[in-house]
C-alpha positions in Angstrom: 8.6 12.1 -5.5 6.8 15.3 -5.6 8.4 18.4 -6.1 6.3 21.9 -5.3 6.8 25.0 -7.3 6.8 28.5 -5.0 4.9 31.1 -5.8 8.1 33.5 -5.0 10.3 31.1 -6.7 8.7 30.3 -10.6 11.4 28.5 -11.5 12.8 26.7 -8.1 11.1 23.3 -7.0 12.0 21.4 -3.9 10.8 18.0 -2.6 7.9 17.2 -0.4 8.5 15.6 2.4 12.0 17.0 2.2 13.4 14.3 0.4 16.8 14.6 -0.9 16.6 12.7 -4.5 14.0 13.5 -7.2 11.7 10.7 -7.2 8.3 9.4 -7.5 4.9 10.7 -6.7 1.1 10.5 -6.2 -0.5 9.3 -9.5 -3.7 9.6 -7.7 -5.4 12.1 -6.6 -3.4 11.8 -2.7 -6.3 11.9 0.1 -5.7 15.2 2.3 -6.4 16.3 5.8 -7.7 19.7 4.7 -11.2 19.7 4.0 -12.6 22.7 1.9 -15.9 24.9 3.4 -18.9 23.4 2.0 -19.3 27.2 1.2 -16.4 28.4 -0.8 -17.4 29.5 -4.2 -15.3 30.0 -7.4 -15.9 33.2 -9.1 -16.0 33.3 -13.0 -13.1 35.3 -12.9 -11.0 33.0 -10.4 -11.9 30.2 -12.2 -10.5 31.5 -15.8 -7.5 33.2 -13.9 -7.1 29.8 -12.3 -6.9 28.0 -15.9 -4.4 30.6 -17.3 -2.4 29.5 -15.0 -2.7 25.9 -15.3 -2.1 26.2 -19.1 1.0 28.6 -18.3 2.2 25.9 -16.0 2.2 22.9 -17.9 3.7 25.0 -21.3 6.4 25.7 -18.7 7.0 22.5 -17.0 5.4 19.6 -18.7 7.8 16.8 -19.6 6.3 15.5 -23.0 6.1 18.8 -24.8 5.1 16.5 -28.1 1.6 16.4 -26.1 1.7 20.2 -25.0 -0.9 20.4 -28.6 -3.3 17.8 -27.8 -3.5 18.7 -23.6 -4.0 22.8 -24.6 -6.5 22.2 -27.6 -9.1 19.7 -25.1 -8.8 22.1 -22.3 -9.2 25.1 -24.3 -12.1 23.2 -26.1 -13.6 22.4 -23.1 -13.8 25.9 -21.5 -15.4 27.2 -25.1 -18.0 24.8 -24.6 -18.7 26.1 -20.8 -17.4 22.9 -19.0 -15.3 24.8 -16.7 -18.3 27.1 -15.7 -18.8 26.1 -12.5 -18.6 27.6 -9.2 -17.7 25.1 -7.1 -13.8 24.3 -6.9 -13.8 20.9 -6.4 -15.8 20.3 -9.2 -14.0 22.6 -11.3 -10.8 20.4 -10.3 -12.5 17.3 -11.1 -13.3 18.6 -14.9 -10.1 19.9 -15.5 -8.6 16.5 -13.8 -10.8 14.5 -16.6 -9.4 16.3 -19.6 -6.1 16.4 -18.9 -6.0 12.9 -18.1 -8.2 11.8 -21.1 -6.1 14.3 -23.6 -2.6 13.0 -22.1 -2.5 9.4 -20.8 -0.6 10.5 -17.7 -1.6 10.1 -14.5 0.6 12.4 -12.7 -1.3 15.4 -14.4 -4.3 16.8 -12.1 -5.7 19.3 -10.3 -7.0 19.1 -6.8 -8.4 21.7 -4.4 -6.9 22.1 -1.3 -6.8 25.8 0.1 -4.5 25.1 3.7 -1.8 22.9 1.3 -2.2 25.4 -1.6 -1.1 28.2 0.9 1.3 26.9 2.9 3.3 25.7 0.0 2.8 29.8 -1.4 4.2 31.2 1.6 7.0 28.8 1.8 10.4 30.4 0.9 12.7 30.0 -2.5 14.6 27.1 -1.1 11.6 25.0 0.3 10.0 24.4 3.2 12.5 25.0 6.7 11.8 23.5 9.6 8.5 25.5 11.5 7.5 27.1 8.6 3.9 26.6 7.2 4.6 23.8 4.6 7.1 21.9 7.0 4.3 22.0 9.4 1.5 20.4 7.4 3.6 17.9 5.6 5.0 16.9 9.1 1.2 16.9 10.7 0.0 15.1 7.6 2.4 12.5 8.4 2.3 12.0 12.4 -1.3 11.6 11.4 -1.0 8.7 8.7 2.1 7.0 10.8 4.0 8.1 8.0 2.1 5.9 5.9 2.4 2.9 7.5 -1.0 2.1 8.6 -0.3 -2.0 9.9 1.9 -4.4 11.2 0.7 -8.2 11.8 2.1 -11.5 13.1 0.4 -14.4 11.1 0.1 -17.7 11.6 2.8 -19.7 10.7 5.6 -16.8 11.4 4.6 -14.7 8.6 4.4 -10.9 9.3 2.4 -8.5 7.4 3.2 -4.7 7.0 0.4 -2.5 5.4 2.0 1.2 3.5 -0.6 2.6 2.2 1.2 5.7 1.2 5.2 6.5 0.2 5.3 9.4 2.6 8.8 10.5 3.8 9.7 13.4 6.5 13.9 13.4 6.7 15.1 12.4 10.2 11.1 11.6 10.8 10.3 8.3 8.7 13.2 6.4 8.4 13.0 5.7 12.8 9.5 4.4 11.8 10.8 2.3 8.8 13.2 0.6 11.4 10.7 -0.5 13.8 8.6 -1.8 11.5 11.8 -3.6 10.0 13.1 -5.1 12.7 9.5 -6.7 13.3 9.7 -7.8 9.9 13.1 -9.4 10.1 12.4 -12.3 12.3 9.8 -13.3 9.9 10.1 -16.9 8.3 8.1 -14.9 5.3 7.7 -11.1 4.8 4.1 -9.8 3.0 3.8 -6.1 2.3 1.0 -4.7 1.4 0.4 -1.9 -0.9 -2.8 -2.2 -2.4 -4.0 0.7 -3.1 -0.6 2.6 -2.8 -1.2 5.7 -5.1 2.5 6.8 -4.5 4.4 9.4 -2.6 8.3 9.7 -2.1 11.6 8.0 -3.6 13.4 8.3 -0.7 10.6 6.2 0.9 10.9 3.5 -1.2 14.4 3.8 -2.0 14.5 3.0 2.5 12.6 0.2 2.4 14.0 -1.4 -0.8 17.6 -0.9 0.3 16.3 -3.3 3.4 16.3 -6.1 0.4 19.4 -5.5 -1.2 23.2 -5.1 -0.9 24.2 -1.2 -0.2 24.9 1.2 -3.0 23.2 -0.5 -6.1 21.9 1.7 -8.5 18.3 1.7 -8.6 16.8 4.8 -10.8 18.4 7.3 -12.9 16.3 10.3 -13.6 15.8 12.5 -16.6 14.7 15.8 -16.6 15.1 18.0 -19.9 17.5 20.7 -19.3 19.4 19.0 -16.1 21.8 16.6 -15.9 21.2 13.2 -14.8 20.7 12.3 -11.0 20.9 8.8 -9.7 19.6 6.9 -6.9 21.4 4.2 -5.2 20.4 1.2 -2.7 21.5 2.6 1.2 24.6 1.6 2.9 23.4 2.4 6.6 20.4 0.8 7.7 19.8 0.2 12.0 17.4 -2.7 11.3 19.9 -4.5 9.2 19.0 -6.4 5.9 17.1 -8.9 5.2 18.5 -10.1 1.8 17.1 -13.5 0.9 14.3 -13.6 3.1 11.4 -14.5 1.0 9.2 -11.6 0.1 5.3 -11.2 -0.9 4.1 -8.3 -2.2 0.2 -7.1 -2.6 0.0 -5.0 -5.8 -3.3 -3.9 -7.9 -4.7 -1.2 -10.1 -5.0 1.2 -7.3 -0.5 1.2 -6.5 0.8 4.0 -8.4 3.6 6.1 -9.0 6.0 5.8 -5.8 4.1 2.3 -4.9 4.9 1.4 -8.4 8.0 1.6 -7.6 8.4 -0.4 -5.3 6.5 -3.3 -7.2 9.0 -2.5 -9.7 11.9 -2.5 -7.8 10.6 -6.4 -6.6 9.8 -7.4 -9.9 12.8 -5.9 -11.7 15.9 -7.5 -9.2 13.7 -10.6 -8.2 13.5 -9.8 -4.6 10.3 -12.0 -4.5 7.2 -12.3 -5.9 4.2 -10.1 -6.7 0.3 -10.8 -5.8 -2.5 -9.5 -7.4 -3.6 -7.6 -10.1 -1.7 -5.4 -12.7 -0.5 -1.9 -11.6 -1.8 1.4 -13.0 1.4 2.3 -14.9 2.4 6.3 -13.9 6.3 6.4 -13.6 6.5 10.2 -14.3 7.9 12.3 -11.6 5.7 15.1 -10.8 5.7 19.2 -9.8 2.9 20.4 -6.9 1.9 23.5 -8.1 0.1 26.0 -5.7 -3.0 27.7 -8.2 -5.1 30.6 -7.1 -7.7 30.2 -5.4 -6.7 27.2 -3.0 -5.4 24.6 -5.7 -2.8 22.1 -6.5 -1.8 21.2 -9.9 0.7 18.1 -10.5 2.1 18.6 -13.4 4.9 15.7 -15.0 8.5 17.3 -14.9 10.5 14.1 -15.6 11.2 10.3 -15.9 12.9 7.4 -13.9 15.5 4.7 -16.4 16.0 1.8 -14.3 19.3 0.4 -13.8 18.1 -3.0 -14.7 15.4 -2.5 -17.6 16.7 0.5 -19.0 12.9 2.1 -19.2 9.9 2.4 -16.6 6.4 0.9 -16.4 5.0 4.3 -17.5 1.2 3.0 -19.7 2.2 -0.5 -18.9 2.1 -1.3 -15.7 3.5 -3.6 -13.6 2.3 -7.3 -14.2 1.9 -9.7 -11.3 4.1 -12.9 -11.1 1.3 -14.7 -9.1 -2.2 -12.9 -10.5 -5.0 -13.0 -8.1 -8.5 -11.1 -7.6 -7.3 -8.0 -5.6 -9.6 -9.0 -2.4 -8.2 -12.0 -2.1 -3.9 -11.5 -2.8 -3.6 -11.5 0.9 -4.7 -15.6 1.5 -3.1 -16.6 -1.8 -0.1 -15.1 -0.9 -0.1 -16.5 2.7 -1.1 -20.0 1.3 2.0 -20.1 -1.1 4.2 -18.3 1.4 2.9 -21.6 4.0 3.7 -24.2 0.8 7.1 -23.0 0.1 8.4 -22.8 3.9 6.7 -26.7 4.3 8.9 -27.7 1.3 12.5 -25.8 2.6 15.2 -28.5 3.1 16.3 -26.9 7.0 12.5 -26.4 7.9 12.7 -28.4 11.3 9.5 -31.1 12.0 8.1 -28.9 14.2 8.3 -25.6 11.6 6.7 -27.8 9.4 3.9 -29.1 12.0 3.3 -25.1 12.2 2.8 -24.6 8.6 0.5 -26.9 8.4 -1.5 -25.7 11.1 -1.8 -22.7 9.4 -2.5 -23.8 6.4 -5.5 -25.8 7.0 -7.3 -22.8 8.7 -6.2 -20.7 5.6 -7.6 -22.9 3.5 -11.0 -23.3 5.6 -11.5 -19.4 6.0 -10.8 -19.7 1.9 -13.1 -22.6 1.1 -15.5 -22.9 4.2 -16.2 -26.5 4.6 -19.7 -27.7 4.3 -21.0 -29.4 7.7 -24.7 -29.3 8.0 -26.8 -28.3 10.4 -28.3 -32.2 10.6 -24.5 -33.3 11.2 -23.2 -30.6 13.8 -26.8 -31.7 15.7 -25.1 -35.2 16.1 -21.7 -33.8 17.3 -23.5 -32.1 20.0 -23.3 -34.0 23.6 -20.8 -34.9 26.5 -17.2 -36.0 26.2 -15.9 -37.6 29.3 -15.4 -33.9 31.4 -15.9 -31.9 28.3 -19.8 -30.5 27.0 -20.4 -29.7 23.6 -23.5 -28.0 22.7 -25.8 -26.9 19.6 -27.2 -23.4 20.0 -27.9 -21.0 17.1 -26.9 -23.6 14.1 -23.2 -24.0 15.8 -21.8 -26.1 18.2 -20.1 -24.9 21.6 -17.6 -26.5 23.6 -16.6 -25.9 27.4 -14.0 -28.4 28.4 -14.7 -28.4 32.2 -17.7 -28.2 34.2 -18.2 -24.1 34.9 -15.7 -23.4 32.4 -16.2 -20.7 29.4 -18.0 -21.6 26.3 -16.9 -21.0 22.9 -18.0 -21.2 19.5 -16.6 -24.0 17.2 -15.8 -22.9 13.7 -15.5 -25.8 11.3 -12.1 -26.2 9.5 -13.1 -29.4 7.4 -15.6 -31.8 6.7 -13.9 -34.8 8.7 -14.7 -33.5 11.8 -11.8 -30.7 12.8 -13.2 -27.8 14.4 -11.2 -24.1 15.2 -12.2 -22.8 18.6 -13.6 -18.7 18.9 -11.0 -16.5 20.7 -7.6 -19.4 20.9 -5.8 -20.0 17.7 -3.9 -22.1 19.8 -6.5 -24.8 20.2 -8.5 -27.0 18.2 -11.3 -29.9 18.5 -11.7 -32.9 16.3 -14.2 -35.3 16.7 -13.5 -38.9 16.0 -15.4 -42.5 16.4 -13.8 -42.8 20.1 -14.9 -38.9 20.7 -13.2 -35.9 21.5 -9.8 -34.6 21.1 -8.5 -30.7 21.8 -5.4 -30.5 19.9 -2.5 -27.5 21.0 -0.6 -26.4 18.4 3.3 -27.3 18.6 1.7 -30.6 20.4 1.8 -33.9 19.1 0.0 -35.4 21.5 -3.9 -34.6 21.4 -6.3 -34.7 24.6 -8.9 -37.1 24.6 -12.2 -37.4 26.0 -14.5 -40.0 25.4 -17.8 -39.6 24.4 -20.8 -41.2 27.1 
């Protein structure tokens, strides 16, 4: 997790989000509710105060001091050669962002300008942010905004439900009530997919909530090292409202974008085979990471430590986390639903009529990922009346209203024999056959049938 440093307290760091263990963080640049003045300017003396103090910091704090050399030479090379001569702070940020970056491999060292964060975490006391205070209030506002980073929650054909986190974020006695709603939608699920594409990190104790969902209580999950402290430890929970769901197959979205606390997660999948992981490789920052408040209006993340893993012994720090089911990042989502649908059809205690389901869903999976192709020439012939029903070609489609004065709605086709989905009813499909028309209802075996005249 993140961890700022005060400006009244050099040495004291405490966690955002008022987490309790040392954890993960943002690896990426996190996306922030303050937006600077298009006017502010940075003076040539801010700005060379401003990288003092960025060089102070990470000779103070940095976790790899074998790299102090190489980080301190590029940015010191860079501001010799007037890179850093900017007046702009965002683009001052962005420079000093690039070297640091390119000079150190690590993704968990940047700079970002953000005067209202910068501030409040300044005038926060010693201990950390307290409850009303001006860091308390924009990490908690931050949050309500984002719904604590869980952004969306879907029921999917076939019984599988969907859960979007597009952030790790984590305010104690705030997050973990939102955690349990979304896991105890989850939890009647025949399959579980949770998305984190795009995941750029956040908190530990975010992660460590929703992992302990998959697990038995009190495992140990990270160790972490931090030179000069003794080791701290992080274990599965042993009190969860929503229950667990241990067992319950699990599909997770992953690709270069998860980072840092998302990796995690990913990690924590891959490493105890809680299920499987779809997409593309991760972007491999396991450092923990300092906020730093820098004058004027600036955050620096500087890496103050490392996670071991109970299981691997290391991290996925310049590695990455490598899929178990690779697929292009646009399309994880439909891969993993199709081999969520496959696997549910194949369970020994799936019941005819669970199976009937899958297989309803997979064949408009399959269609919305391989669009049939019906011509226009062949829906033209479709077109006409079926005992009480009317189907009709209008702009290249075909149209169906099953009783006279009845709505009309678009028929989508789902494959080239003649099965059609119908606009606005998941719950209803056509096929056309020699004799004519059938609507179909899913869960019923017994189609409808209208005659063509």
């Amino acid at each position: 997790m993140t961890f700022f440093r005060f400006a009244n307290a050099p040495i004291a760091a405490v966690a955002l989000m008022l987490a309790a263990l040392p954890g993960l963080s943002w690896a990426q640049q996190p996306t922030k509710t303050d937006t600077p003045e298009p006017s502010a300017v940075l003076s040539p003396a801010q700005a060379d105060a401003a990288f003092q103090a960025i060089v102070a910091e990470l000779d103070r704090s940095y976790v790899f001091p074998e790299k102090l050399p190489t980080i301190r030479a590029a940015l010191h090379q860079a501001k010799a050669a007037g890179r850093y001569d900017v007046d702009t702070p965002s683009v001052f940020a962005e420079r000093i962002t690039e070297d640091m970056k390119a000079a150190s491999a690590d993704g968990h060292l940047y700079l970002y300008y953000a005067p209202a964060e910068s501030a409040a975490a300044k005038t926060s006391r010693a201990e950390g942010p307290k409850p009303g205070d001006a860091l308390d209030t924009f990490l908690r506002a931050q949050a309500a905004r984002d719904h604590h980073g869980l952004s969306d929650a879907r029921l999917l054909a076939g019984n599988l439900r969907y859960l979007r986190i597009t952030g790790f974020e984590w305010i104690e006695d705030e997050t973990g009530a939102v955690y349990d709603d979304a896991m105890r939608f989850l939890r009647d699920a025949d399959a579980i997919i949770i998305d984190i594409r795009g995941n750029g990190g956040g908190s530990h104790a975010a992660v460590r909530y929703l992992t302990s969902h998959f697990m038995d209580s009190d495992q140990l999950l990270f160790t972490f090292l931090k030179p000069g402290e003794p080791p701290k430890q992080s274990h599965t929970l042993e009190h969860l409202p929503a229950g667990r769901m241990k067992g319950k197959p699990l599909y997770v979205l992953i690709d270069g974008g998860v980072a840092s606390a998302g990796e995690d997660f990913a990690y924590q999948v891959s490493q105890f085979r809680l299920g499987e992981l779809v997409g593309e490789r991760t972007a491999g920052s396991a450092n923990n990471n300092l906020l730093v408040p820098v004058d004027p209006g600036f955050m620096l993340s500087v890496s103050y430590g490392r996670p071991v893993h109970a299981v691997s012994g290391g991290n996925w720090q310049g590695t990455g986390i490598a899929p178990t089911v690779p697929a292009e990042s646009s399309t994880a989502l439909d891969v993993a639903q199709s081999l969520a649908l496959k696997r549910l059809a194949t369970r020994p205690d799936a019941t005819p009529r669970q199976r009937a389901e899958y297989a309803w869903a997979q064949i408009g999976l399959e269609a919305r990922r391989h669009p049939p192709a019906v011509t226009v020439a062949r829906l033209k012939t479709l077109a006409g009346r079926y005992g009480q029903a009317t189907v009709t070609f209008k702009n290249d489609a075909l149209w169906l209203s099953t009783r006279p004065g009845g709505p009309t709605r678009r028929m989508t086709p789902l494959t080239e024999d003649g099965l059609f989905a119908i606009e606005g009813n998941e719950m209803l499909r056509a096929r056309f056959t020699s004799a004519g028309l059938e609507t179909l209802w899913r869960g019923d075996p017994n189609p409808r049938r209208f005659p063509k005249k």
